[in-house]
DRENTORMI-158437 format. One line per field, with one value per residue (C-alpha): x, y, z; residue in three letters. Coordinates in steps of 0.1 Angstrom, whole numbers. Example, Ala and Ser with C-alpha at 12.3 -4.5 7.8 and 13.67 -1.06 7.14 Angstrom:
<sites>
xx = c(123 137)
yy = c(-45 -11)
zz = c(78 71)
resn = c(ALA SER)
</sites>
This chain:
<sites>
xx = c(-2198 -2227 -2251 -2277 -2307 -2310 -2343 -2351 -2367 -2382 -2389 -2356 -2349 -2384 -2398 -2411 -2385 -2354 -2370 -2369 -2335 -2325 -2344 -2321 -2290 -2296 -2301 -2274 -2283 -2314 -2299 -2311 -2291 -2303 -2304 -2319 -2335 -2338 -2337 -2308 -2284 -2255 -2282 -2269 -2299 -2286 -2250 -2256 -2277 -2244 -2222 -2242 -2241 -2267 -2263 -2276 -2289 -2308 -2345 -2376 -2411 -2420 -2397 -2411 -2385 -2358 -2367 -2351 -2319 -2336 -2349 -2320 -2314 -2334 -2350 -2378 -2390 -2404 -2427 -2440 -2459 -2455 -2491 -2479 -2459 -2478 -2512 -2527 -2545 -2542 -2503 -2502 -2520 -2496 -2468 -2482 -2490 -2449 -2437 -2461 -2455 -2414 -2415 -2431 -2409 -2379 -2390 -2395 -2403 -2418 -2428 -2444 -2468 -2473 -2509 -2540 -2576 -2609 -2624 -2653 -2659 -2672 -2679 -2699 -2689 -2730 -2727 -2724 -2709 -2675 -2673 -2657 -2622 -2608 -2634 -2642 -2623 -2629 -2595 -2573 -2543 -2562 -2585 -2555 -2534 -2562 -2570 -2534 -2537 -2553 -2521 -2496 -2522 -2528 -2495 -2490 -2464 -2460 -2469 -2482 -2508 -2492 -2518 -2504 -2515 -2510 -2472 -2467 -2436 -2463 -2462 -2429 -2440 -2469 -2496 -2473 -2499 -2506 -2492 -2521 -2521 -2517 -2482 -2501 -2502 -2534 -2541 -2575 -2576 -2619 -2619 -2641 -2635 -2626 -2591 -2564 -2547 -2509 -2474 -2441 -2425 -2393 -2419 -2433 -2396 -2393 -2424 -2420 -2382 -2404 -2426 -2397 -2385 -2412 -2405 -2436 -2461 -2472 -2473 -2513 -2520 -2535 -2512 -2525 -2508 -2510 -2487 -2513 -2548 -2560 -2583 -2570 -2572 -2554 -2524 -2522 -2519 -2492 -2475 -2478 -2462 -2434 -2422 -2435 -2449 -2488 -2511 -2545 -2571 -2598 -2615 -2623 -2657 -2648 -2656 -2639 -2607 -2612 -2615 -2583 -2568 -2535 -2524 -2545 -2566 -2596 -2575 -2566 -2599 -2618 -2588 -2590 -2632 -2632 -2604 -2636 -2662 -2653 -2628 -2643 -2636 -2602 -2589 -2603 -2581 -2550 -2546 -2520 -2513 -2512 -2487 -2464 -2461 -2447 -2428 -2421 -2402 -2436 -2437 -2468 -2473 -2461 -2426 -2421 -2427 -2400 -2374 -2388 -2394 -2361 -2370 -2405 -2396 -2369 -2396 -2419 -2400)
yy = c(-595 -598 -571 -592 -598 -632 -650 -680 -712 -739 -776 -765 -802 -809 -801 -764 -754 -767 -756 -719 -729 -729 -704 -678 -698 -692 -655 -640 -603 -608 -590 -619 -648 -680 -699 -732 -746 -785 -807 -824 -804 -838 -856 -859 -830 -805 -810 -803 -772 -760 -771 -750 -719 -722 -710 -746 -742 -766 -761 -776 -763 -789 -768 -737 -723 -738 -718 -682 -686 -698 -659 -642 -611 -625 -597 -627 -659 -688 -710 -742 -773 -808 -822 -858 -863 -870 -863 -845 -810 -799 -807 -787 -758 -759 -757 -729 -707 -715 -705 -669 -667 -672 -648 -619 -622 -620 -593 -604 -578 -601 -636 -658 -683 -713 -718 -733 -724 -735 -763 -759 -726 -745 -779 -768 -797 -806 -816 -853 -850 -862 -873 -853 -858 -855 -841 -805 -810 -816 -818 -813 -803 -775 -765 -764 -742 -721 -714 -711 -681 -658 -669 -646 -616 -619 -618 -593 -607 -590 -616 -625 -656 -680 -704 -736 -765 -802 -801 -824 -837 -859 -880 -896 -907 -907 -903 -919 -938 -973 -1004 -1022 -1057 -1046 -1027 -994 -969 -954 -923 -931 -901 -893 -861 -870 -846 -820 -799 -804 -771 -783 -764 -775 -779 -752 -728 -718 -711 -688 -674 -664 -652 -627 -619 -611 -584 -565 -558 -544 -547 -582 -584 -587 -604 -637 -646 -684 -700 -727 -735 -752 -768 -799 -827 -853 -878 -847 -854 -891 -880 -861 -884 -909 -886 -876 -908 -937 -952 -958 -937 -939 -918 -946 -927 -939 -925 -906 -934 -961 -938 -933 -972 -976 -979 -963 -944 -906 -925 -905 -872 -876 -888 -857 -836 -845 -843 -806 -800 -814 -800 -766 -766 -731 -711 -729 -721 -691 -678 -687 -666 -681 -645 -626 -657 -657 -617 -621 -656 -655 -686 -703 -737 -749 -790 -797 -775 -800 -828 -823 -815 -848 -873 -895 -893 -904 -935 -945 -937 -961 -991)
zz = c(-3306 -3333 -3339 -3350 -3327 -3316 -3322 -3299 -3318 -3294 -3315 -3330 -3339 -3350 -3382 -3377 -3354 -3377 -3407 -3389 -3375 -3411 -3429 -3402 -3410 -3448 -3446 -3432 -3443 -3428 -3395 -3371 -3356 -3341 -3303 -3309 -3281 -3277 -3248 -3262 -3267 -3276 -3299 -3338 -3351 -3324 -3329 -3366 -3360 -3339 -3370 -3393 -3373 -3345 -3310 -3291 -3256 -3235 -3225 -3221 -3225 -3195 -3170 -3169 -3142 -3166 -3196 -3189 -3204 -3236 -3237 -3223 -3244 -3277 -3293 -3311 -3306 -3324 -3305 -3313 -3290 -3306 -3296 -3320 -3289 -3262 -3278 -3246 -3253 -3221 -3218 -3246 -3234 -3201 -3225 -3245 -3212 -3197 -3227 -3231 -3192 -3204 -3232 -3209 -3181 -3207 -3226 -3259 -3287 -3311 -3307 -3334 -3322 -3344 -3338 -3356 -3360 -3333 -3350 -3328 -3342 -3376 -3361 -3322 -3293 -3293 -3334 -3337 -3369 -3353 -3317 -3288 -3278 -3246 -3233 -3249 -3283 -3318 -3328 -3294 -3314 -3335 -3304 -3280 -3299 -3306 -3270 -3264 -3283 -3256 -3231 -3250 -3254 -3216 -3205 -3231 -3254 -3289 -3312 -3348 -3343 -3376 -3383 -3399 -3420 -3431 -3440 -3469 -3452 -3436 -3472 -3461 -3423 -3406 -3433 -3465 -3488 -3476 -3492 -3517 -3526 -3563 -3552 -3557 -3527 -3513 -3495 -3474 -3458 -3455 -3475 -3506 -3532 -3510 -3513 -3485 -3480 -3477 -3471 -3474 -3436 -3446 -3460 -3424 -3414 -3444 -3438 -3398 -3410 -3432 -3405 -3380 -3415 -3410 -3376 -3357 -3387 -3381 -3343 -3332 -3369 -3375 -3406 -3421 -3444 -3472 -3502 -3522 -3515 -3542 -3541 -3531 -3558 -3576 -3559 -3560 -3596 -3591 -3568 -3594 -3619 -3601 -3585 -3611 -3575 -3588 -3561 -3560 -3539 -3518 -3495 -3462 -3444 -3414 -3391 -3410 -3409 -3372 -3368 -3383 -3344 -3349 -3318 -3327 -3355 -3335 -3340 -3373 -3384 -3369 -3383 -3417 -3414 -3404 -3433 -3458 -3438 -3429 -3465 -3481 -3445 -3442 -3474 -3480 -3450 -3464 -3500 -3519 -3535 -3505 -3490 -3518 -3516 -3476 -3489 -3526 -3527 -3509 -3530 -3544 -3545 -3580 -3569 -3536 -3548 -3578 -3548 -3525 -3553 -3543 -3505 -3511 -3534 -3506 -3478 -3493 -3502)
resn = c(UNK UNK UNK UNK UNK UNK UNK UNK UNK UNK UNK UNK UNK UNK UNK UNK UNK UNK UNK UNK UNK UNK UNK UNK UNK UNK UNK UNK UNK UNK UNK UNK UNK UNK UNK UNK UNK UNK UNK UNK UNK UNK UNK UNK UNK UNK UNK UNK UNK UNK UNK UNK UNK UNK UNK UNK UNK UNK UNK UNK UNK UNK UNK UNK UNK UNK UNK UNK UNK UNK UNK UNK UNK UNK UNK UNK UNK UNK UNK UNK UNK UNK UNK UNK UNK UNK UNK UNK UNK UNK UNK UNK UNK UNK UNK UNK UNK UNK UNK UNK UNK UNK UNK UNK UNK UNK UNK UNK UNK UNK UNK UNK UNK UNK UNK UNK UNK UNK UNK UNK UNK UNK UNK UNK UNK UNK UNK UNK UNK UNK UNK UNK UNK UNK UNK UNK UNK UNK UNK UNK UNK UNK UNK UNK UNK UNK UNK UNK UNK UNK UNK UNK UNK UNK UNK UNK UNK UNK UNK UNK UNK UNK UNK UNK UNK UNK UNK UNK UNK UNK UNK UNK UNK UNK UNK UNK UNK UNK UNK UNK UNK UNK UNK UNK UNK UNK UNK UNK UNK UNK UNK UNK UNK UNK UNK UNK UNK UNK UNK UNK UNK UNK UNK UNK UNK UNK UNK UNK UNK UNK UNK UNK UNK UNK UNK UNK UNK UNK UNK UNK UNK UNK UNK UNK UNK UNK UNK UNK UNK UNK UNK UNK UNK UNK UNK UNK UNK UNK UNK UNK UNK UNK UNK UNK UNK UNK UNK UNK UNK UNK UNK UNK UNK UNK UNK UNK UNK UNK UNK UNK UNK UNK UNK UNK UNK UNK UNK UNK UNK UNK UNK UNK UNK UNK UNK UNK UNK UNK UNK UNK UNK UNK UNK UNK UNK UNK UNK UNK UNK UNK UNK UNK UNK UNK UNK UNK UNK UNK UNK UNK UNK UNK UNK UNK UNK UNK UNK UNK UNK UNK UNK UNK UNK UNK UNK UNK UNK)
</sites>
């Protein structure tokens, strides 16, 4: 029988969720032990999460009567919607409110919410800066989360609000620089020469493992975190430099990004927008000092890239 208090990670195959997975699994003084939760408990990414140590239970945030055992005698939880996957703000809100609804019932004394900020509090629905999505969003997976945020106070969860960013893991999928006819790469994302706060995927497990050490001292906060935030033509530099792959920086214009027709090219469009045009307010929530004091091995870009240059070059080919 283990003495350690059990935290409960939902997404635990995802990016967030595994990289908190794993952050647990590689502290074993930190006092806590870990109950993945995944829908699949016999896929390949859960089966290794068991090999490595991890408690694997079935659940899914769509079955809200399904989800007690996920809770059943965890002392924490770490809770995180994957928007990407169905791209629906109000599914995602549903989720959000099962899951604070979940945690309550259960008892949980600290959960972690993995949230983001209200773009609408910078960007109002009447500004035709960027269009309206879905109806009463700017960008659904930011405003979503955001209004999520009031479900876990209302049901009266203990929790510490983690506000997230761009991970840079993103390089290697879903926004990789785009193939040129020269064999260069180009990032087009419409940013001008504004910075892109950015964080390295395992550094929000690390960071929530930190919060959970402190015990009570976090739960009510709004903790937002960054690793880094450059222009972007800065880090087409620095790609360049670190994997010999020439990067450039062309920006698109907002609307030509959006144009772009990918499924969520709307989203992303408006998402990267409001990074530009609300840039000052969004970094200057997430202080890179006060970060690295709660997460001292927090990784800036330059330190990430030196770990990922392989993957990226094999990514892009």
């Amino acid at each position: 029988m283990t003495s350690k208090k059990i935290i409960t990670v939902f997404g635990a195959t995802g990016q967030q969720g595994g990289g908190m997975v794993r952050a647990v699994l590689a502290d074993p003084d930190s006092g806590f032990t870990v109950r993945a939760v995944t829908r699949d408990p016999d896929s390949a990414p859960a089966r290794e999460l068991a090999r490595l140590g991890a408690e694997v239970v079935r659940g899914d945030i769509d079955d809200e009567a399904g989800l007690g055992q996920a809770f059943e005698h965890a002392y924490g939880a770490f809770l995180v919607t994957n928007f990407w996957e169905h791209m629906s703000a109000e599914r995602e809100k549903a989720q959000a409110e099962a899951l604070a609804r979940a945690a309550a019932h259960a008892g949980v004394q600290h959960a972690i919410w993995s949230t983001l900020e209200d773009t609408r509090d910078c960007i109002p629905l009447d500004d035709d800066r960027m269009p309206t999505l879905q109806g009463s969003y700017k960008v659904p997976h930011f405003d979503a989360k955001a209004e999520a945020d009031g479900y876990f106070t209302e049901a009266g969860v203990p929790a510490t609000f983690l506000r997230t960013t761009f991970y840079w893991e993103n390089l290697l999928g879903a926004f990789a620089p785009q193939p040129a006819e020269d064999g260069a790469r180009e990032i087009v994302f419409p940013m001008g020469d504004k910075r892109l706060a950015g964080i390295a995927v395992e550094d929000i497990g690390r960071t929530a493992l930190e919060i959970f050490k402190r015990d009570t001292d976090l739960i009510a906060a709004t903790v937002s975190i960054a690793g880094d935030y450059l222009p972007l033509a800065e880090m087409a530099e620095l790609l360049t430099d670190a994997t010999g792959v020439p990067v450039r920086y062309r920006p698109l214009t907002p609307d030509a990004f959006r144009a772009l027709g990918f499924p969520g090219a709307d989203e992303a469009g408006n998402m990267f927008q409001y990074y530009a045009d609300c840039e000052d307010r969004f970094t200057h929530a997430r202080d890179l000092d006060a970060i690295r004091a709660l997460n001292p091995a927090l990784q800036d870009f330059r330190t990430w890239l030196a770990a990922h240059a392989d993957a990226l070059r094999l990514a892009w080919k």
